[in-house]
C-alpha positions in Angstrom: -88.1 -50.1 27.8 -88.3 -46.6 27.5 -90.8 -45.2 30.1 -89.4 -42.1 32.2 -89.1 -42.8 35.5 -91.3 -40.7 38.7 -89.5 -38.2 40.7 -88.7 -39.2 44.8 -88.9 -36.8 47.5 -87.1 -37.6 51.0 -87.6 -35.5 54.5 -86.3 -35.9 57.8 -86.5 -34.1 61.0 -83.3 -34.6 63.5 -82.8 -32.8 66.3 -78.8 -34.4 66.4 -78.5 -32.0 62.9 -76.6 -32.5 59.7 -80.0 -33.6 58.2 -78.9 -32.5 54.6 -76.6 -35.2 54.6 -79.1 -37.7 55.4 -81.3 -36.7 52.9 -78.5 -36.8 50.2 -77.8 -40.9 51.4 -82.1 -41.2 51.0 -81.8 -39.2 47.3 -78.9 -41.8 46.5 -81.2 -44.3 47.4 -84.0 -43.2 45.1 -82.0 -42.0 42.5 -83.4 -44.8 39.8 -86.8 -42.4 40.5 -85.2 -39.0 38.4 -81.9 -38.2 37.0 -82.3 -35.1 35.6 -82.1 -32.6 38.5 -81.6 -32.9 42.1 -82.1 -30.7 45.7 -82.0 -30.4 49.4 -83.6 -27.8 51.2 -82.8 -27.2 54.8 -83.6 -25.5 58.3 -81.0 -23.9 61.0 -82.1 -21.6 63.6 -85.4 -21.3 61.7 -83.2 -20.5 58.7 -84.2 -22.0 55.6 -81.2 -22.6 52.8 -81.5 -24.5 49.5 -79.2 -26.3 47.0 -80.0 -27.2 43.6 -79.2 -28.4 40.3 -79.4 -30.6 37.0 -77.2 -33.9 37.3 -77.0 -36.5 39.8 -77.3 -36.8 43.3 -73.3 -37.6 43.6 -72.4 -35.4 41.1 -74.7 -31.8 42.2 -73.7 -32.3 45.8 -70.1 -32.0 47.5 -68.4 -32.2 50.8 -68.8 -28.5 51.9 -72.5 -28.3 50.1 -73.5 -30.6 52.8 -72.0 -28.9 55.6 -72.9 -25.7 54.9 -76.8 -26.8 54.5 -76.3 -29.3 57.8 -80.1 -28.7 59.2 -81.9 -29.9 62.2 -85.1 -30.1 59.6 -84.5 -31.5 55.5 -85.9 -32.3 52.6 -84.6 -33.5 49.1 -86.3 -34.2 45.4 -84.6 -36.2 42.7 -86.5 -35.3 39.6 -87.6 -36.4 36.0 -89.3 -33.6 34.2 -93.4 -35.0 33.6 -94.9 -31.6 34.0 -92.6 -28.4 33.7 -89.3 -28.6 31.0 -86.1 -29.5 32.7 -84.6 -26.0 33.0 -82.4 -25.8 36.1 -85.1 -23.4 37.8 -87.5 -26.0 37.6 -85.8 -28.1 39.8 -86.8 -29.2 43.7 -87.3 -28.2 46.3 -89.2 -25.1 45.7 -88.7 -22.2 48.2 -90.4 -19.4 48.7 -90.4 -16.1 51.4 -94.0 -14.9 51.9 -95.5 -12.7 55.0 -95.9 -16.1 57.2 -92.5 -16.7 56.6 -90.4 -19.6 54.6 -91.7 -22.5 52.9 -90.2 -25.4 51.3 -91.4 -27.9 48.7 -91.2 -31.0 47.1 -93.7 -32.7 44.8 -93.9 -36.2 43.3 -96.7 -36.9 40.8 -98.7 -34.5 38.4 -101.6 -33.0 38.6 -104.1 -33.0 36.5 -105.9 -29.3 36.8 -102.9 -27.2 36.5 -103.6 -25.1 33.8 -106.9 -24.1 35.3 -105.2 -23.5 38.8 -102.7 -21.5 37.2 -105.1 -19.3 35.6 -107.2 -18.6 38.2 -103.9 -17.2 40.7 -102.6 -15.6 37.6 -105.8 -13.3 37.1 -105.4 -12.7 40.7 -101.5 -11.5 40.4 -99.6 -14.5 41.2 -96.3 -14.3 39.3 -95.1 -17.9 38.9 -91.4 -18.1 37.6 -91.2 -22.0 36.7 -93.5 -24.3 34.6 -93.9 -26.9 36.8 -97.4 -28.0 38.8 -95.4 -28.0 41.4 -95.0 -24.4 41.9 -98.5 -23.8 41.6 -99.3 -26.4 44.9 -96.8 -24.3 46.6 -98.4 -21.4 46.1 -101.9 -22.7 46.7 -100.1 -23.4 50.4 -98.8 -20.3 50.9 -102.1 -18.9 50.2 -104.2 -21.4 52.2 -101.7 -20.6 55.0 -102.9 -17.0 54.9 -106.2 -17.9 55.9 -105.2 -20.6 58.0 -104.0 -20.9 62.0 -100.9 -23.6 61.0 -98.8 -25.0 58.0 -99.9 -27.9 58.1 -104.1 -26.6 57.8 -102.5 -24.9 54.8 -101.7 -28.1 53.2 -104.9 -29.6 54.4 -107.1 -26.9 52.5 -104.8 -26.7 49.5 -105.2 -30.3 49.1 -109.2 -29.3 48.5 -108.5 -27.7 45.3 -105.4 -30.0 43.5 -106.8 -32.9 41.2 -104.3 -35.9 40.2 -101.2 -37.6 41.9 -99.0 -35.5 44.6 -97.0 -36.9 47.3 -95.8 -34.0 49.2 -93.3 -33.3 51.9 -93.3 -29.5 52.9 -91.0 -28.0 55.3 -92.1 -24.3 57.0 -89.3 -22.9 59.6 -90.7 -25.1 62.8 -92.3 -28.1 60.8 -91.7 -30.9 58.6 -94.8 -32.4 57.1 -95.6 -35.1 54.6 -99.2 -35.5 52.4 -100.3 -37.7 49.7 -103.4 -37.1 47.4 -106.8 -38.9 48.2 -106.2 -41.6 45.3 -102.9 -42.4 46.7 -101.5 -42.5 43.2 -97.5 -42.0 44.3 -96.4 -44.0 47.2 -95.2 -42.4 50.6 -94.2 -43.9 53.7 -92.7 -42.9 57.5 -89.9 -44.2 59.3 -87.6 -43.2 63.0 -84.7 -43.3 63.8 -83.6 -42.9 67.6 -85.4 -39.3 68.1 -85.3 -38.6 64.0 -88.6 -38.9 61.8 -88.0 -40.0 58.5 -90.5 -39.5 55.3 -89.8 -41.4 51.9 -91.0 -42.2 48.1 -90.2 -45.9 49.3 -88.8 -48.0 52.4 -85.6 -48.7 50.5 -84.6 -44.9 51.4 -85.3 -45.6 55.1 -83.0 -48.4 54.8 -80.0 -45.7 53.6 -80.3 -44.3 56.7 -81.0 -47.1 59.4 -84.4 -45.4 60.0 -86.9 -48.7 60.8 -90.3 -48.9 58.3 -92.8 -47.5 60.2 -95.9 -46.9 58.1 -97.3 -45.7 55.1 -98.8 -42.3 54.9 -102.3 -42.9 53.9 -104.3 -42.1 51.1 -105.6 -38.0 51.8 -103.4 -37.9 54.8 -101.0 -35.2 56.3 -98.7 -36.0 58.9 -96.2 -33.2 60.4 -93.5 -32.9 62.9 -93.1 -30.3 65.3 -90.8 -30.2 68.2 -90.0 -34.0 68.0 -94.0 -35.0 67.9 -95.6 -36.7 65.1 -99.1 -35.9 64.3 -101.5 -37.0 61.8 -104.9 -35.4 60.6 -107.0 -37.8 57.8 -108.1 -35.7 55.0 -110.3 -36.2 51.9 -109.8 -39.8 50.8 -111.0 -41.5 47.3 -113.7 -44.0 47.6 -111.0 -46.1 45.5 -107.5 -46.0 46.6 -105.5 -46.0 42.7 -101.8 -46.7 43.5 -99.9 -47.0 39.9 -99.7 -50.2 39.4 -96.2 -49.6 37.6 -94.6 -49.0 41.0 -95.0 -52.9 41.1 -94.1 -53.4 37.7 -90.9 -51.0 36.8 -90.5 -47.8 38.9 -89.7 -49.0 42.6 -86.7 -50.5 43.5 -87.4 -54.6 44.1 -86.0 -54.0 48.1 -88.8 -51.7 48.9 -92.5 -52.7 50.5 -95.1 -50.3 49.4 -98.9 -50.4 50.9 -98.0 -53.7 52.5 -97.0 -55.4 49.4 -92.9 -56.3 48.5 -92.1 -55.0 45.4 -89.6 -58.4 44.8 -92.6 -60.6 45.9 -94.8 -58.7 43.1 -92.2 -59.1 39.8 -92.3 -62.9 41.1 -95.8 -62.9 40.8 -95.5 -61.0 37.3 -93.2 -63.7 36.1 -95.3 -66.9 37.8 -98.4 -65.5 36.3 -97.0 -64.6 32.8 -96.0 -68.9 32.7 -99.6 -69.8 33.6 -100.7 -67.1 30.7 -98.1 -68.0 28.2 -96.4 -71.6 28.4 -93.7 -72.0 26.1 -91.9 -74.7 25.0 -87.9 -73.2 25.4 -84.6 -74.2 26.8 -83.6 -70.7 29.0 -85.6 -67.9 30.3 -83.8 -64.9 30.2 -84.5 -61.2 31.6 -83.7 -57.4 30.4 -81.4 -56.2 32.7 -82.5 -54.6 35.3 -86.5 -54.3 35.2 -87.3 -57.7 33.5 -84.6 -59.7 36.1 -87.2 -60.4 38.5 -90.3 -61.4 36.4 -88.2 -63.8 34.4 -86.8 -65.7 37.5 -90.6 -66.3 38.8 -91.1 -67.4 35.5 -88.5 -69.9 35.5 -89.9 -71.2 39.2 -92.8 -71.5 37.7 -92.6 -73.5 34.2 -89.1 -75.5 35.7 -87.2 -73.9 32.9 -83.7 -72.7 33.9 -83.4 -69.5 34.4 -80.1 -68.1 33.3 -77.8 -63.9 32.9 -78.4 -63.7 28.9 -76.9 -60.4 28.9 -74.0 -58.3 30.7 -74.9 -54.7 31.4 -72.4 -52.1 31.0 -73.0 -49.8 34.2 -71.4 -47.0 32.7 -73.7 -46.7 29.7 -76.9 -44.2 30.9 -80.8 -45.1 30.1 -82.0 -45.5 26.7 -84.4 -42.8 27.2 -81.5 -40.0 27.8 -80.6 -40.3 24.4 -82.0 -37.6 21.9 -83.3 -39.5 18.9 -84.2 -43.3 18.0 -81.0 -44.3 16.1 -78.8 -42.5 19.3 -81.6 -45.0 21.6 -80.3 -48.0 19.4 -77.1 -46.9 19.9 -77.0 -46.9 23.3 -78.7 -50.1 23.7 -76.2 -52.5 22.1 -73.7 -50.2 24.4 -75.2 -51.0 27.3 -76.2 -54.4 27.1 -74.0 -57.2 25.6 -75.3 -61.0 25.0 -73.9 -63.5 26.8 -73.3 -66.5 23.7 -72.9 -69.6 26.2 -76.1 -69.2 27.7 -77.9 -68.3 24.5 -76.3 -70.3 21.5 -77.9 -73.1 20.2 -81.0 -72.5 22.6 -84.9 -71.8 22.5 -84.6 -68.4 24.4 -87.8 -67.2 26.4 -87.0 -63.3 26.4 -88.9 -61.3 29.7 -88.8 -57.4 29.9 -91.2 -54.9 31.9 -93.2 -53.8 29.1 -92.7 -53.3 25.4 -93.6 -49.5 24.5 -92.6 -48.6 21.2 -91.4 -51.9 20.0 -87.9 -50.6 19.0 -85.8 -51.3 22.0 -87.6 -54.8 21.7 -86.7 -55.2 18.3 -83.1 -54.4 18.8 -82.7 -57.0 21.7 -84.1 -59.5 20.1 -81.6 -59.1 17.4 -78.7 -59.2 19.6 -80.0 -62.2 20.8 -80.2 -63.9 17.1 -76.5 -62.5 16.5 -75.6 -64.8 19.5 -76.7 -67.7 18.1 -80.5 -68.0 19.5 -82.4 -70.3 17.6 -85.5 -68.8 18.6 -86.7 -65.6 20.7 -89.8 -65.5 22.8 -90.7 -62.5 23.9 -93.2 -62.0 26.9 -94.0 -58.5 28.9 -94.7 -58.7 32.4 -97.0 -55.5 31.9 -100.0 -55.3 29.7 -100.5 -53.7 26.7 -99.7 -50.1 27.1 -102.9 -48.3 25.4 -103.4 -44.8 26.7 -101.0 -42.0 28.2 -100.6 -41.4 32.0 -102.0 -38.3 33.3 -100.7 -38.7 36.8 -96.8 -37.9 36.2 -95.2 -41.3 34.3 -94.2 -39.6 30.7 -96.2 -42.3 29.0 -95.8 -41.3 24.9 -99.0 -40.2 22.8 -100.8 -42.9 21.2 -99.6 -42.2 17.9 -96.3 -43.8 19.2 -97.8 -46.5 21.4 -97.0 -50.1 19.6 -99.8 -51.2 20.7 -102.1 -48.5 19.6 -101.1 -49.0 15.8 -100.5 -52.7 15.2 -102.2 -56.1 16.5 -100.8 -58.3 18.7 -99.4 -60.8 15.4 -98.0 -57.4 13.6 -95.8 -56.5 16.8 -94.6 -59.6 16.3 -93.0 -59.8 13.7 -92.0 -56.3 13.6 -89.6 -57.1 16.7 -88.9 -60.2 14.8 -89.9 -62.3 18.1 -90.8 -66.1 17.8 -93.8 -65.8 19.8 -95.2 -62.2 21.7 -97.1 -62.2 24.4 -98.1 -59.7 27.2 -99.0 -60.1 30.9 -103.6 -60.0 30.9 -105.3 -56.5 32.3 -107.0 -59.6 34.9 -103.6 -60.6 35.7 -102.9 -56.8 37.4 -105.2 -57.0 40.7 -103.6 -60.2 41.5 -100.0 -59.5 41.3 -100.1 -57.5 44.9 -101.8 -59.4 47.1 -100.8 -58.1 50.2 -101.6 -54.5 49.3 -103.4 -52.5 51.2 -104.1 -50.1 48.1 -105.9 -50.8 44.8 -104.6 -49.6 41.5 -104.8 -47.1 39.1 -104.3 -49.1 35.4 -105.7 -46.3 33.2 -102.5 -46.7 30.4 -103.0 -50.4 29.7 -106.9 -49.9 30.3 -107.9 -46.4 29.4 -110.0 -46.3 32.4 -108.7 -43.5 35.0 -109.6 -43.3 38.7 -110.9 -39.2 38.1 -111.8 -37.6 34.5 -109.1 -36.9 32.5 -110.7 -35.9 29.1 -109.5 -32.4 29.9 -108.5 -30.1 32.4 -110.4 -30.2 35.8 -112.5 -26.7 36.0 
C-alpha cells in the first residue's frame, strides 16, 4: 500500500481554557491522517497566536508551546501535502490580519478550481505566499467577510465560489466555526463536552478528549460557536452526497463512525464480501498490517477459514510511502514487517491488503511470505481496481504508474508472483456502508467523478 494519507483538522471552543492542549490530544488522535507537518492556532482575550511546523504532532509540540498558546477558542491541522509542496510555510493553520481583524484556517481536501481562483485574486492584487489551495479559501473568506455582516456569512458566500473537497474549521477572534463542501467528500463531525464544543475529521478524536459524538456536520453546512451557542445555517448541498469511499476502506481509523456507518463494521463487510466474490480453497487468511487486519478477519468469518498474525510489524519503522525511491520503499518494507514462519509454513496462505497500487509493495510481501515457507499465496484487495487519480486531495499516482492501468488482471499476477489475484467488484462499494447516511464518491476505481474534473473549473 502506498496511497498518502488525507490531512485532519480539529477545533474546540472551551470557555474553562487551555484549548491548545486539547486540540494537540485530538491531532494525536488523527495523526494516521498527515505526518508531514502539524499546527494549533489559538484565541486569548481576542488574541489570536499560532504554532507550526514539519514533524509530528509529539515531536513539533512541547510542554511550554501548549501553555503559552492555552486558548479559550483552538484549532489544529495534521497534514499530508495533496495540493501545495511540503515547505514548512505551507503548513496549518493558516493565519492572517486583515481590516475585520484575525482569521484562522484549516483545510482538509482539495479543490479542484484552484488555479483559476488564484488567478482571478492575483489580477486583482492578492499576494499569496504559500502554494497551497488552502490559502486561496482563506482568502476568498477574508474577502467575502468584507462584504459580509459576520464570519461565518463569509464562509457561507466563499463556499459559492470553491469546487472540490474542503472540510473547514475557521476560527475569527469571537467564533469558532466548522463547514464542509456540498459533496461532502471529507468527513466532519461535532461533539460536547460539559460547556466545550468540539469539531473533528472523525469521532475517534472526540473520544481523545471525552467529548460525546454528537453529529455529523452535513453536506454544504456551516455551523459556528459564539459565546457558548451552537448555530447552524444549511448551505448549497449536492444533489448526490460523494463521501470517499476510501475513508471506509484505508484512511479512517477502524474506531471511528462516519455518516452513521462504523468504519470496523465496514472492513468486515470488505472482508465478508471479498469471500462471497473470491472463494478460495486455503488453510490461513492473513492481513497486511494495519489496513488489511480488518478485511481479512471478516473474511475468515465468512469462508470458516482461520484467521491468523502472519506478520509482526516493527512500530518503529515509518510508512513505505516516506521513503524517497522504490528500492528505499522495498527497503523499508521487509524492515517493517517480518513473517511470522509458524503460522505460515507448510500452509495455503490467503493474503488480504487494502488495495494493490503499484504492485511492488505486493510483490515484495508476497515474497516474504514464500521465504517463510508458504506453499501458496493468495492475494485479494479489499478495494477495487484503482484506475484513475483522485482529484479531491488523496495523492492517487498518474496512470502511467497505476498497476492496473498497464497490465490485466492475469499479468498483475504473476508479476507479484501471487497464486491467485483478485480484487474487491466496483458493485461490491455501495454495499459495504450500509448504515451510511452519505453516498460515495468512487471516481479512482471508476473514472466517474461526482463534478467535472477534465480540467480546471472556470
Amino acid at each position: 500500500m502506498s496511497i498518502h494519507e488525507e490531512c485532519g483538522i480539529f477545533g474546540i471552543y472551551d470557555p474553562a481554557g487551555d484549548c491548545a492542549r486539547n486540540v494537540y490530544y485530538g491531532l494525536y488522535a488523527l495523526q494516521h491522517r498527515g505526518q508531514e507537518q502539524c499546527g494549533i492556532a489559538a484565541v486569548n482575550n481576542l488574541e489570536l497566536s499560532c504554532y507550526k511546523d514539519s514533524g509530528l504532532v509529539g515531536d513539533v509540540f512541547s510542554e511550554p508551546i501548549l501553555e503559552k498558546l492555552g486558548g479559550t477558542m483552538a484549532i489544529g491541522h495534521v497534514r499530508y501535502a495533496t495540493t501545495g509542496e511540503s515547505r514548512r510555510e505551507n503548513a496549518q493553520p493558516l493565519t492572517l490580519n486583515y481590516v475585520k481583524g484575525s482569521l484562522a484556517v484549516a483545510h482538509n481536501g482539495n479543490l479542484v478550481n484552484t488555479m483559476a481562483l488564484r488567478r482571478e485574486y492575483e489580477y486583482k492584487g492578492a499576494i499569496f505566499h504559500t502554494t497551497t489551495d488552502s490559502e486561496v479559501i482563506a482568502y476568498i473568506i477574508a474577502q467575502e467577510r468584507l462584504r459580509c455582516n459576520s464570519v461565518e456569512q463569509a464562509v457561507l458566500h466563499a463556499m459559492e465560489h470553491l469546487r472540490g473537497a474542503f472540510s473547514l474549521v475557521v476560527m475569527s477572534s469571537r467564533k469558532l466555526i466548522a463547514a464542509r463542501d456540498p459533496w461532502g467528500f471529507r468527513p466532519l463531525c461535532m461533539g460536547r463536552r460539559g460547556d466545550a464544543i468540539v469539531f473533528a475529521s472523525e469521532s475517534c478524536a472526540l473520544d481523545s478528549v471525552d467529548a460525546v459524538f454528537e453529529r455529523d456536520i452535513e453536506p454544504g453546512e456551516v455551523v459556528w460557536v459564539c459565546d457558548g451557542k451552537v448555530h447552524s445555517i444549511q448551505g448549497p448541498q449536492a444533489d448526490k452526497s460523494s463521501l470517499c469511499i476510501f475513508e471506509h476502506i484505508y484512511f479512517a481509523r477502524p474506531d471511528s463512525v462516519i455518516d452513521g456507518q462504523s468504519v470496523h463494521s465496514a472492513r468486515m463487510l470488505l472482508g465478508a464480501i471479498l469471500a462471497k466474490e473470491h472463494p478460495i480453497d486455503a488453510d490461513v487468511v492473513v492481513g497486511v498490517p494495519d489496513s488489511g487486519l480488518i478485511a481479512a478477519e471478516g473474511y475468515a468469518k465468512a469462508s470458516g477459514i482461520p484467521f491468523a498474525d502472519g506478520f509482526i510489524k516493527n512500530r518503529y519503522v515509518g510508512r513505505t510511502f516516506i521513503t524517497p525511491d522504490q528500492h528505499s520503499r522495498e527497503l523499508a518494507v521487509q524492515l517493517k514487517l517480518n513473517p511470522l514462519r509458524a503460522t505460515i509454513s507448510g500452509k495455503r496462505v490467503i493474503l488480504i491488503d487494502d488495495s494493490v497500487v503499484r504492485g511492488t509493495t505486493a510483490g515484495q510481501i508476497i515474497r516474504l511470505l514464500r521465504n517463510a515457507g508458504a506453499t501458496e499465496v493468495h492475494m485479494l484487495s479489499s478495494a477495487p481496481k484503482f484506475v484513475g487519480p483522485c482529484y479531491f486531495g488523496t495523492d492517487i499516482p498518474s496512470k502511467n504508474e497505476l498497476f492496473a492501468c498497464n497490465h490485466s488482471t492475469e499479468e498483475m499476477r504473476e508479476l507479484i508472483g501471487a497464486d491467485s489475484l483478485g480484487f474487491l467488484s466496483i458493485d461490491a462499494l455501495e454495499a459495504i456502508a450500509p448504515n451510511s447516511k452519505c453516498s460515495f464518491c468512487t471516481g479512482c476505481f471508476s473514472e466517474y467523478y461526482p463534478i467535472p474534473v477534465g480540467g480546471e473549473i472556470e
